[in-house]
C-alpha positions in Angstrom: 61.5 133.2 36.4 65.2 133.0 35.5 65.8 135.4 38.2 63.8 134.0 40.8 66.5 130.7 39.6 69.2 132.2 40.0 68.2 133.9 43.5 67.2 130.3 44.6 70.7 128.9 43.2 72.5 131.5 45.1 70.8 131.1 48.5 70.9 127.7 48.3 74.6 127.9 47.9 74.6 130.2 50.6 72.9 128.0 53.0 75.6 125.1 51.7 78.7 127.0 52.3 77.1 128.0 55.8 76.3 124.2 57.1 79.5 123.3 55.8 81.3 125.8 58.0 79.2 125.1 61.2 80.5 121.1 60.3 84.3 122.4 60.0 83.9 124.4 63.2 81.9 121.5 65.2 84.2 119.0 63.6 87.4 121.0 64.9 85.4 121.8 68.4 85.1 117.8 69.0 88.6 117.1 67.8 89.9 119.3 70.5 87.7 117.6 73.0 88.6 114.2 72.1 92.5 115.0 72.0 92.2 116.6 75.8 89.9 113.6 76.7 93.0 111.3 75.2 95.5 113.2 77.0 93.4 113.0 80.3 93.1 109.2 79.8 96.8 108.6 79.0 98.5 111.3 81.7 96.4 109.0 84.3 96.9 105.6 82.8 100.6 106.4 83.2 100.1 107.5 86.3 98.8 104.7 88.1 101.6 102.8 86.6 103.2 104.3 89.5 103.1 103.7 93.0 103.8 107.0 95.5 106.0 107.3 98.5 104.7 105.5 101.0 102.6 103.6 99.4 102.5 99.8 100.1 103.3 96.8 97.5 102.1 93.6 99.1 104.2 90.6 97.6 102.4 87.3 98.4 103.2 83.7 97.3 102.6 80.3 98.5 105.4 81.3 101.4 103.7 83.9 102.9 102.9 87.5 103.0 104.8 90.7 103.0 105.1 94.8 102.7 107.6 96.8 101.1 107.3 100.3 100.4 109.6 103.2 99.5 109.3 106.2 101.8 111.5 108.5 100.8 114.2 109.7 98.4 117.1 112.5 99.9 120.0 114.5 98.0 123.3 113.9 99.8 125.1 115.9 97.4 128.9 114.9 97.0 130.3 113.4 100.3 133.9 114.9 101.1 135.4 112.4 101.7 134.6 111.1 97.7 137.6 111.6 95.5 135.4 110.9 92.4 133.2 113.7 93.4 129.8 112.0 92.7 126.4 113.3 94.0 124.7 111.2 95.7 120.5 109.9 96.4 119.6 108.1 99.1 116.9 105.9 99.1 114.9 104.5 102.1 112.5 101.5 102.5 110.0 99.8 104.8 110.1 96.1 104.8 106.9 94.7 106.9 106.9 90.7 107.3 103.4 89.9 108.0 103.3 86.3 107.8 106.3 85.7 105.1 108.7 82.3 105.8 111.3 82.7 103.4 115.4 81.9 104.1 118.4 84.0 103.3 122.1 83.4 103.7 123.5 84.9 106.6 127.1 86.7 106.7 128.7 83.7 108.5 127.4 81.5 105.6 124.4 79.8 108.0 120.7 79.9 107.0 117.9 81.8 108.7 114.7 80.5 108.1 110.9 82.1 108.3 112.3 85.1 107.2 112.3 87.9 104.4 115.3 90.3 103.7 115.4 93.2 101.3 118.5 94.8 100.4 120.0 97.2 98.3 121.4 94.6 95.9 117.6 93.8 95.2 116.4 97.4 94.1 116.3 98.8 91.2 116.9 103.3 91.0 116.4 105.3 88.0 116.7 108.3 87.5 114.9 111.4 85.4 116.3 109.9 82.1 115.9 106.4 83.1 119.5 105.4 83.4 119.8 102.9 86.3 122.1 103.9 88.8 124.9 102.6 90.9 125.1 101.9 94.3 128.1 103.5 96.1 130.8 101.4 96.6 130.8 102.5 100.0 128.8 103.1 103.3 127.8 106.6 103.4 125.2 108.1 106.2 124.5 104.5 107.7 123.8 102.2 104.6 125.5 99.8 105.9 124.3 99.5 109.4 121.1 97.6 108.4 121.8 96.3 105.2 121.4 92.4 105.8 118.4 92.8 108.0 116.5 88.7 108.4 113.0 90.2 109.3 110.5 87.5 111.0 106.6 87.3 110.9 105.8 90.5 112.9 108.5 92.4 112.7 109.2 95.8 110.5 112.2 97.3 109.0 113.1 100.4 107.6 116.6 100.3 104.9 118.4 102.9 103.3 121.1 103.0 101.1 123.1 105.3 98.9 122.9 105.3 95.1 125.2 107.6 92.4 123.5 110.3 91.0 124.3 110.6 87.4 122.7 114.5 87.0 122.3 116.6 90.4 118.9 118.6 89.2 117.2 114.9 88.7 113.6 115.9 89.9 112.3 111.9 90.8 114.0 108.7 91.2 112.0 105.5 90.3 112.6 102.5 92.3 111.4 98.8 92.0 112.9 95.2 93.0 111.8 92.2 91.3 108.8 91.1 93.0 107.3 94.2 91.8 107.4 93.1 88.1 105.4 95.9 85.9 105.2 98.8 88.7 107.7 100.8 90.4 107.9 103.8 92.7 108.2 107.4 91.5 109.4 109.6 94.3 110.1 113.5 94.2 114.0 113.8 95.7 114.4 115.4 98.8 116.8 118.8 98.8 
C-alpha cells in the first residue's frame, strides 16, 4: 500500500511537471505569435501614415477643390558651380486645380483670383533622420522657371525645386505642406 503511494505520488508529479511544460511551451508559442501579429499591425499602421509617389492628397474647403501630389524625388549630387559643395534633392510636384478659387500675390504686387498656387516656400522635405532641409538659395535645373505658377479651375501643374541634402546616402525624403496636416509623402530618392 505505501508503495502503490508513493508510485501514485510520483506519477502524479510526473504528469504535473509534464502539463506544466506543455503550458510554458504553448505559452511561449503564443507570445511569439502575438509579438509578430503586433509588429504586423504597427509596421502597417505606420505605413499608411504615408502617402506614396504619385499618390493624390485632395485638399478641399469651403473655396473649392484641389490635387497635389509628389511624383518624384532625384539626386543632383553637388552642382559645380556650388562653392559650398552641398548635395543636392530635387523634388517635383503635381498641382491639379479642379474647382479651387483661392488668390495669391503676384510678383508685380497685383492679386490673381480663382486660383491655387503651391510653391516651394510651402513644402516641407525631410530627410532619413528627419532633419528638415533647406531649399537652395539658388535656381538649379529649372526651379525657378515655374515657381510662382497661379493655376485656375482646369488647369494642372507640375513644380520642382531643389532642396540641401544634409547626408548623400539618404535612402527617402518625406515631403508635406500644410494642408496636409498629420500625413506626408515618403519617396525612395532617385540615383
Amino acid at each position: 500500500m505505501k508503495k502503490i503511494c508513493i508510485l501514485l505520488v510520483v506519477f502524479s508529479l510526473m504528469l504535473v511537471s509534464c502539463n506544466n511544460k506543455d503550458n510554458t511551451e504553448n505559452s511561449q508559442i503564443d507570445k511569439n505569435v502575438q509579438e509578430e501579429s503586433n509588429e504586423v499591425v504597427s509596421k502597417t499602421a505606420e505605413e499608411e501614415n504615408y502617402l506614396e509617389s504619385g499618390q493624390v492628397f485632395v485638399a478641399n474647403n469651403d473655396k473649392g477643390t484641389y490635387e497635389f501630389k509628389v511624383l518624384e524625388a532625384n539626386y543632383l549630387g553637388v552642382h559645380d558651380g556650388d562653392v559650398n559643395k552641398n548635395e543636392r534633392v530635387q523634388v517635383v510636384w503635381e498641382v491639379s486645380n479642379i474647382d479651387f478659387k483661392g488668390s495669391i500675390q503676384n510678383l508685380d504686387g497685383s492679386l490673381i483670383e480663382n486660383v491655387v498656387s503651391i510653391d516651394s516656400s510651402a513644402i516641407k522635405v525631410k530627410d532619413d533622420n528627419q532633419y528638415i532641409l533647406n531649399t537652395m538659395t539658388s535656381g538649379w535645373d529649372g526651379d525657378w522657371s515655374n515657381e510662382w505658377i497661379a493655376i485656375k479651375p482646369g488647369e494642372k501643374a507640375i513644380q520642382k525645386f531643389t532642396w540641401i541634402l544634409n547626408d548623400k546616402d539618404t535612402e527617402y525624403i518625406y515631403a508635406s505642406y500644410p494642408r496636409m496636416e498629420n500625413q506626408e509623402y515618403k519617396i525612395k530618392v532617385n540615383r
